[in-house]
Biotite code that builds the C-alpha atoms (Angstrom):
import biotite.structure as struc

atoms = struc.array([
    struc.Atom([0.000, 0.000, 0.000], chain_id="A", res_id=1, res_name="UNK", atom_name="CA", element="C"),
    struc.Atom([1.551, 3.320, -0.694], chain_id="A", res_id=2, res_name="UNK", atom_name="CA", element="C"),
    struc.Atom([1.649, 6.341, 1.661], chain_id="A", res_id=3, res_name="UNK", atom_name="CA", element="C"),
    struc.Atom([-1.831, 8.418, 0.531], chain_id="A", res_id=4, res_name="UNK", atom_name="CA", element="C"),
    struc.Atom([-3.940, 4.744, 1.442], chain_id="A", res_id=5, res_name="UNK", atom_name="CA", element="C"),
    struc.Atom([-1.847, 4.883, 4.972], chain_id="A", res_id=6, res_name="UNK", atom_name="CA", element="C"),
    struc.Atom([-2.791, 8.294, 5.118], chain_id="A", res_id=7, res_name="UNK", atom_name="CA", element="C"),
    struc.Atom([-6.004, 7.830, 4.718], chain_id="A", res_id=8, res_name="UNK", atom_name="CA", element="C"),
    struc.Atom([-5.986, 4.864, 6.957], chain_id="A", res_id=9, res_name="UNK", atom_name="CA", element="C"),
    struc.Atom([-4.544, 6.695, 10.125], chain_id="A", res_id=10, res_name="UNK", atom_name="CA", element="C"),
    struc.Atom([-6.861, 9.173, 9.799], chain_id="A", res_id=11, res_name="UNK", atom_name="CA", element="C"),
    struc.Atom([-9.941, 7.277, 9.740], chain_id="A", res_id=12, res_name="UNK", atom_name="CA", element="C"),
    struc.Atom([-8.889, 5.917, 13.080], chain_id="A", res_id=13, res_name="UNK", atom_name="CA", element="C"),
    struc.Atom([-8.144, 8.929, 14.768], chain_id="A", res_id=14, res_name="UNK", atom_name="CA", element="C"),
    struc.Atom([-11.405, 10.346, 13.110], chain_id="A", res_id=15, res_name="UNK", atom_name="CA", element="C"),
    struc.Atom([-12.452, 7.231, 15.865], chain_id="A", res_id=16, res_name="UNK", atom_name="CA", element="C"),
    struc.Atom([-9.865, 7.639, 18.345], chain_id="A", res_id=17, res_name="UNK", atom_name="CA", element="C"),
    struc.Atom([-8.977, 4.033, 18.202], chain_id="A", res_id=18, res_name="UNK", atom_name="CA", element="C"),
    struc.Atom([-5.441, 2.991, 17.662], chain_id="A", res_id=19, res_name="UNK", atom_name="CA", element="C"),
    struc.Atom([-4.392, 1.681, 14.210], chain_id="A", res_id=20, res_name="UNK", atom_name="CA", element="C"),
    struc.Atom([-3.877, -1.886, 13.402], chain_id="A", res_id=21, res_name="UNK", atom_name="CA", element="C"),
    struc.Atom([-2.144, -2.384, 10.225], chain_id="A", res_id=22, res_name="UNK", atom_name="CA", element="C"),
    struc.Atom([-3.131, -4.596, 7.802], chain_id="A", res_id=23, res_name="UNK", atom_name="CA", element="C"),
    struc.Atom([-0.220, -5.770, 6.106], chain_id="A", res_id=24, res_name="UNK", atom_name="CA", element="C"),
    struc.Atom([0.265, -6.702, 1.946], chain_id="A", res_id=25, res_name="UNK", atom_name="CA", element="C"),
    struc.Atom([0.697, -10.333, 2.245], chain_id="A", res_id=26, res_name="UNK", atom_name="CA", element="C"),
    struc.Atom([-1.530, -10.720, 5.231], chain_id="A", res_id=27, res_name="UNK", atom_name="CA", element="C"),
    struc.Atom([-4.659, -12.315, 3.988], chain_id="A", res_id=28, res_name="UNK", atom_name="CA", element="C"),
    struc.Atom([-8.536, -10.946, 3.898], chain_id="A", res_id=29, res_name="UNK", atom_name="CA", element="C"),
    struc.Atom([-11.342, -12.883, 3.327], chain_id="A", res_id=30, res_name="UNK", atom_name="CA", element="C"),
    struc.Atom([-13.600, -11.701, 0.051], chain_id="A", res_id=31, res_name="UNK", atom_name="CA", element="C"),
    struc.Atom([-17.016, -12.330, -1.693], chain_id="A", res_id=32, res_name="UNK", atom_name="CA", element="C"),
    struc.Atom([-16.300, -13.037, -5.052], chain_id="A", res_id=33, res_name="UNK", atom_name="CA", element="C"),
    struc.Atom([-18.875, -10.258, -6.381], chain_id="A", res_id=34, res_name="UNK", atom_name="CA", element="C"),
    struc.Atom([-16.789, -7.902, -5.097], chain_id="A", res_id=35, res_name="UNK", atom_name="CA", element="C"),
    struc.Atom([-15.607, -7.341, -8.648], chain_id="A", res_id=36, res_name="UNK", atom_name="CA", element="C"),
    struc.Atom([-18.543, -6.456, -9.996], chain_id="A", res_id=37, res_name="UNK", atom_name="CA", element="C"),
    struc.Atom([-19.301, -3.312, -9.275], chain_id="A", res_id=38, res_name="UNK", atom_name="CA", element="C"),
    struc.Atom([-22.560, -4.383, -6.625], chain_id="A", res_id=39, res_name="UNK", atom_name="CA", element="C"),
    struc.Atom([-22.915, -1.484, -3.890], chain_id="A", res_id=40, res_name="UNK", atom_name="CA", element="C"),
    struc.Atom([-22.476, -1.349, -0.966], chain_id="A", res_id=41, res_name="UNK", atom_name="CA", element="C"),
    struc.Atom([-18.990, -2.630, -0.085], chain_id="A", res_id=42, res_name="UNK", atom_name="CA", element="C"),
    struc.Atom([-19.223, -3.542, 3.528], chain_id="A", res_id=43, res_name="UNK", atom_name="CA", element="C"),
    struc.Atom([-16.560, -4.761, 6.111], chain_id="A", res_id=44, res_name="UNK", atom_name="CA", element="C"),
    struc.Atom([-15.841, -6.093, 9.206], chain_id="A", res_id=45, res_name="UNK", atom_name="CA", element="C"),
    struc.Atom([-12.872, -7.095, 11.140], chain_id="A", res_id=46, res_name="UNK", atom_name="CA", element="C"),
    struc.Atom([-13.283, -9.887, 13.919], chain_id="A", res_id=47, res_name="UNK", atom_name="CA", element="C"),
    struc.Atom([-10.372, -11.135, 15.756], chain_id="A", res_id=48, res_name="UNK", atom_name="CA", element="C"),
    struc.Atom([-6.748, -11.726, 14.070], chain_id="A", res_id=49, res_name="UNK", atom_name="CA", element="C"),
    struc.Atom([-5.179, -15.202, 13.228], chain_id="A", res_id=50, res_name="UNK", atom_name="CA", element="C"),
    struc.Atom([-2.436, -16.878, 11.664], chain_id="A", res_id=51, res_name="UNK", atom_name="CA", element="C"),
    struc.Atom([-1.790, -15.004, 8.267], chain_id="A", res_id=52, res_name="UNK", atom_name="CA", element="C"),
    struc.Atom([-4.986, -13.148, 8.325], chain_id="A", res_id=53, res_name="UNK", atom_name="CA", element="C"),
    struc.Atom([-6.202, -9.340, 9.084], chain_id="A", res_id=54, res_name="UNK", atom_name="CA", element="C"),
    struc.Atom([-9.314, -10.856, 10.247], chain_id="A", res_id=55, res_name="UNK", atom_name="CA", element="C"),
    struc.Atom([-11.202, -8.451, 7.499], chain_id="A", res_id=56, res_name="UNK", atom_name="CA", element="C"),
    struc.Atom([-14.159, -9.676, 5.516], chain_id="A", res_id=57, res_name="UNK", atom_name="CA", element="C"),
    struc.Atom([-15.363, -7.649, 2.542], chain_id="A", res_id=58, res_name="UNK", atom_name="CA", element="C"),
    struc.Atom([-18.340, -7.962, 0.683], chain_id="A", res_id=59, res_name="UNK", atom_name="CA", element="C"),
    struc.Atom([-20.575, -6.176, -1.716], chain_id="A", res_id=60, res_name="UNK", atom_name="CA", element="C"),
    struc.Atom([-24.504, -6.063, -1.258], chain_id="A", res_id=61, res_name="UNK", atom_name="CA", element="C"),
    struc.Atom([-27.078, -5.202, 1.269], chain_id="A", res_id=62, res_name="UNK", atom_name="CA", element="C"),
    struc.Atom([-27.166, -7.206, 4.600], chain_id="A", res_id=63, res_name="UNK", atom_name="CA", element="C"),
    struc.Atom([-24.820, -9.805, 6.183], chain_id="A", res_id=64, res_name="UNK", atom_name="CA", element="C"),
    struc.Atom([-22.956, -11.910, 3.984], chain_id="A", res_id=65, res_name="UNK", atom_name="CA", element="C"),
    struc.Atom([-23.784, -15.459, 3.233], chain_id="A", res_id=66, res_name="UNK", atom_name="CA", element="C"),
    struc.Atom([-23.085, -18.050, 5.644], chain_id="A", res_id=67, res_name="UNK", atom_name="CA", element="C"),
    struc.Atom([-21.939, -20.780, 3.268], chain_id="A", res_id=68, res_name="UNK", atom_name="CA", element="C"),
    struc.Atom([-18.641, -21.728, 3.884], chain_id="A", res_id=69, res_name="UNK", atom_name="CA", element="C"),
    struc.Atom([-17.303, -20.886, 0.499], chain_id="A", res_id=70, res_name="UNK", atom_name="CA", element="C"),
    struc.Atom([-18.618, -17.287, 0.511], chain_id="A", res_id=71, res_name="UNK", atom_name="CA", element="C"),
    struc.Atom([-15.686, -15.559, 1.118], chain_id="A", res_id=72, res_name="UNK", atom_name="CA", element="C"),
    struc.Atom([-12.185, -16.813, -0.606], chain_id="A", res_id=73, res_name="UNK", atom_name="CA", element="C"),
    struc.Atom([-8.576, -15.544, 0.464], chain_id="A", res_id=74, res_name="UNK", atom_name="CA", element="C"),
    struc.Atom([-7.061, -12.633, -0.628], chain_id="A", res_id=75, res_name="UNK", atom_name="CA", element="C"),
    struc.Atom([-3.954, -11.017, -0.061], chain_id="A", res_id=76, res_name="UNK", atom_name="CA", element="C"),
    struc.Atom([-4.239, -7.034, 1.210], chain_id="A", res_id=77, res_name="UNK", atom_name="CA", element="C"),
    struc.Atom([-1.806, -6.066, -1.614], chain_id="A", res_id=78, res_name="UNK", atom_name="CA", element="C"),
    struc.Atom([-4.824, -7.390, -4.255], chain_id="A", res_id=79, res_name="UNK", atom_name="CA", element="C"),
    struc.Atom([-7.377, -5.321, -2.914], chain_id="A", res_id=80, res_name="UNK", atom_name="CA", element="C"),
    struc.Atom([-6.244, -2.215, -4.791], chain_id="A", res_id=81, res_name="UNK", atom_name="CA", element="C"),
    struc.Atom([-7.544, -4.144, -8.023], chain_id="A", res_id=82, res_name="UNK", atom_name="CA", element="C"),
    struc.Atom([-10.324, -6.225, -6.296], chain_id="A", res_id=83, res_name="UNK", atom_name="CA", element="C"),
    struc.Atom([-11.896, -3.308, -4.141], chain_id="A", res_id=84, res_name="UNK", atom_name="CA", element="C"),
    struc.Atom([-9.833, -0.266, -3.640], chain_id="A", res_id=85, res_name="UNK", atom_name="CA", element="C"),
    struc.Atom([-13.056, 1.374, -1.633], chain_id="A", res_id=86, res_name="UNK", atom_name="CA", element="C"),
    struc.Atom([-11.793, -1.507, 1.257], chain_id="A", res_id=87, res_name="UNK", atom_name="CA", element="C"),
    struc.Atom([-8.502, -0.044, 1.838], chain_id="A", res_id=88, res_name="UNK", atom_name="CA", element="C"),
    struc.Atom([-9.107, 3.438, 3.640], chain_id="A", res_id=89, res_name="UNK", atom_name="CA", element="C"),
    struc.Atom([-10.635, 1.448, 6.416], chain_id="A", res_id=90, res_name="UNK", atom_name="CA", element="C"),
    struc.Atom([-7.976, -1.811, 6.823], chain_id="A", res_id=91, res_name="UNK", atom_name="CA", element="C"),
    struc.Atom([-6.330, 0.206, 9.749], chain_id="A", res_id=92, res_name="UNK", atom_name="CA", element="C"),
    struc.Atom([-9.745, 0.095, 12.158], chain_id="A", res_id=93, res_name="UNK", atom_name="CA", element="C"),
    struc.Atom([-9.150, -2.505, 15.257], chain_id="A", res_id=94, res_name="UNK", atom_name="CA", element="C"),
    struc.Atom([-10.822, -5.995, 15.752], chain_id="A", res_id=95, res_name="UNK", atom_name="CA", element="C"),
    struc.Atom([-14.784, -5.180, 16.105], chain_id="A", res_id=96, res_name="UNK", atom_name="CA", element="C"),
    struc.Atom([-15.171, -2.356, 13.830], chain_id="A", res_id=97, res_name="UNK", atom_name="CA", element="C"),
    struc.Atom([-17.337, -2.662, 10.531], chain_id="A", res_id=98, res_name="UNK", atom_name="CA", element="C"),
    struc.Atom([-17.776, 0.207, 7.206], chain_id="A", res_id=99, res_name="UNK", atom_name="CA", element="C"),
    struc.Atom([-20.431, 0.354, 4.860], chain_id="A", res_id=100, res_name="UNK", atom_name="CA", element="C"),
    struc.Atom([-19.584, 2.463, 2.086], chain_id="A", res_id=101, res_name="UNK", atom_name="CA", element="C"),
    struc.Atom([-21.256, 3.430, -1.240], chain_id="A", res_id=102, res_name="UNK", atom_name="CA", element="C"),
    struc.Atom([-21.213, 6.569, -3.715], chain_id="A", res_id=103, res_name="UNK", atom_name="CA", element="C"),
    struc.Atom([-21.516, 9.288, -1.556], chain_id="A", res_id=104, res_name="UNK", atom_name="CA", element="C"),
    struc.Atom([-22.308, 7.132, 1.922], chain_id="A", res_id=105, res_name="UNK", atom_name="CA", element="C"),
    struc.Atom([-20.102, 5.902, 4.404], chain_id="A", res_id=106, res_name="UNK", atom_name="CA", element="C"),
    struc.Atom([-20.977, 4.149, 8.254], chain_id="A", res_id=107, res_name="UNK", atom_name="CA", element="C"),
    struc.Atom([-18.690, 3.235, 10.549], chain_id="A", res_id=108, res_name="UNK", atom_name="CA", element="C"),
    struc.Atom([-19.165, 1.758, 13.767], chain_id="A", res_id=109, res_name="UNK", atom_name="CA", element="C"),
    struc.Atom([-18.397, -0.774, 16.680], chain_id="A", res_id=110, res_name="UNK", atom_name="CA", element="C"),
    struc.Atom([-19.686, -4.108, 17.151], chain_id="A", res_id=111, res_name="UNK", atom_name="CA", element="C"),
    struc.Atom([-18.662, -5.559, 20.636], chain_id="A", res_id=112, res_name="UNK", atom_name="CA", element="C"),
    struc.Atom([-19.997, -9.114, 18.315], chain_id="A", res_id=113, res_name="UNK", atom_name="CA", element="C"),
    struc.Atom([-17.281, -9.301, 16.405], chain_id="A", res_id=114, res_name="UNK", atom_name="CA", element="C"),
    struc.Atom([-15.063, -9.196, 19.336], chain_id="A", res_id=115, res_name="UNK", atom_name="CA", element="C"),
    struc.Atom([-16.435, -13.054, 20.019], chain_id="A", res_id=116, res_name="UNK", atom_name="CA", element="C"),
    struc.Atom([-16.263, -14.438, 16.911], chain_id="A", res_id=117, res_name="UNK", atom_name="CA", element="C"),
    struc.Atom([-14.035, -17.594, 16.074], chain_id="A", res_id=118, res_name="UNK", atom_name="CA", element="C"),
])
């Protein structure tokens, strides 16, 4: 990731006051396979980290994502600017934080849930 997407990043968490977590290139993310095309709104949500993961899942559409297991495939961060560069401002949050984003909309919030989830 170059410097204006860490920019970017930093700020959104001090916009939040929360301390940033990096999410680093070949760390992995977990991502709906529609992300690619073009479906709004991208949403987000970090639950805890493992292994060689950010704990991130992205996905485009409205609602939660799917709960079949093969929903979401690995990705590494360094993909996303090609994959779903509206992600990457927001890889920074902590554990437990979620985005929704779309054309001119953006939510950002909390969720002690995500804090619990294996």
């Amino acid at each position: 990731m170059d410097t204006v997407w860490q920019t970017l990043q930093i700020e959104i968490c001090h916009r939040f006051s929360v301390k940033p977590v990096p999410s680093l290139p070949d760390l992995k993310v977990g991502v709906s396979l529609n992300l690619k095309d073009g479906i709004q709104p991208i949403n987000g949500m970090r639950c805890q980290i493992e292994g060689d993961t950010t704990g991130w899942y992205i996905w485009a559409g409205e609602g939660d994502p799917s709960t079949d297991p093969d929903y979401f495939v690995p990705l590494h961060v360094e993909h996303l600017e090609t994959w779903c560069p509206q992600a990457i401002p927001y890889l920074q949050l902590p554990s437990g934080w979620r985005f929704l984003v779309a054309p001119d909309y953006e939510d950002i919030w909390f969720d002690e849930s995500l804090m619990n989830e294996q």
